[in-house]
N, C-alpha and C positions, 0 to 999 in steps of 0.2 A: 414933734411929729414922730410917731412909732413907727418902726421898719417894718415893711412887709417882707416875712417870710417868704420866696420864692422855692416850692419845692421843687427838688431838687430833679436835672432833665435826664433823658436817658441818653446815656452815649451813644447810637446807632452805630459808628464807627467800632466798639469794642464790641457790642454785640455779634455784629459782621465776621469781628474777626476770629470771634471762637465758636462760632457757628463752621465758619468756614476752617478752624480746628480741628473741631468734631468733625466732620464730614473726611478730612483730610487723615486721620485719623481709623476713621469707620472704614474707610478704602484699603488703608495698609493691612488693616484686621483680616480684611477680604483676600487679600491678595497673596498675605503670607499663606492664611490657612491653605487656599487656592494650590499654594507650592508646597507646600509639605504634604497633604494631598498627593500631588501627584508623585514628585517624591517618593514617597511611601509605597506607594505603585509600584512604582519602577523600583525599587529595590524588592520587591514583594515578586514582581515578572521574572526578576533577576535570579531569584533563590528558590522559585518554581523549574525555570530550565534548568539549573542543574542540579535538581529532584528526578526531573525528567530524564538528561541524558544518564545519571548515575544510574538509572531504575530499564534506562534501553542498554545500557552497558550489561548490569546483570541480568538483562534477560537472553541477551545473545549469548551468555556464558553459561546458563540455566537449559537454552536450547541447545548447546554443542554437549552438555553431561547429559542432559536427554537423549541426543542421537547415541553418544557412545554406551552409554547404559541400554540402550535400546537392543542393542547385540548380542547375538547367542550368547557366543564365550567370552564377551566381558563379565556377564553376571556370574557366570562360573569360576572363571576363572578369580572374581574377588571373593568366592564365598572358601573356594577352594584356601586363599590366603588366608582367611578367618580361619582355619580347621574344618571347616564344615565339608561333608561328606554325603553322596546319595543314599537312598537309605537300604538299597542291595551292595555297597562296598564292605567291606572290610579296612579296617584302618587299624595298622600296628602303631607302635612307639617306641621307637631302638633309644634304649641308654648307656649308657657306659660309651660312648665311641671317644675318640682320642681328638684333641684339639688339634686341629689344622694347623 
């Protein structure tokens, strides 16, 4: 009597369990990207505020040079330290004077 070949059955049980692998798997995929994600955010809100207040810091110091430049005799008085002169003065140049 010749054996019959019984082909061979499917495990349903191993199937199950890398089915349920994959899924298990597919989720973590999900959830990390999910967090680094946000993550990523949050360090991104992080390094916007202080863009922000650096940029409110020099602007309240951009507005305090504006107010004092805004003023008569500030502007004269720096152009004056430059050398600069009106253009009805006269301006000498004493040399030789003796060292203090």
């Amino acid at each position: 009597m010749a054996r019959r070949r019984t082909p061979p059955r499917v495990r349903w049980d191993r199937v199950g369990r890398l089915a349920m692998l994959f899924v298990l798997v597919a989720l973590l995929y999900l959830y990390l990207s999910a967090g680094l994600r946000t993550f990523s955010s949050w360090r991104q809100g992080r390094a916007d505020n202080a863009r922000v207040t650096a940029m409110q810091r020099e602007h309240a110091t951009l507005e305090r040079q504006r107010e004092v430049l805004g003023r008569q005799g500030t502007a004269e008085a720096l152009a004056r330290r430059l050398g600069m002169a009106h253009s009805n003065e006269l301006q000498y140049v004493v040399n030789g004077l003796p060292p203090d």
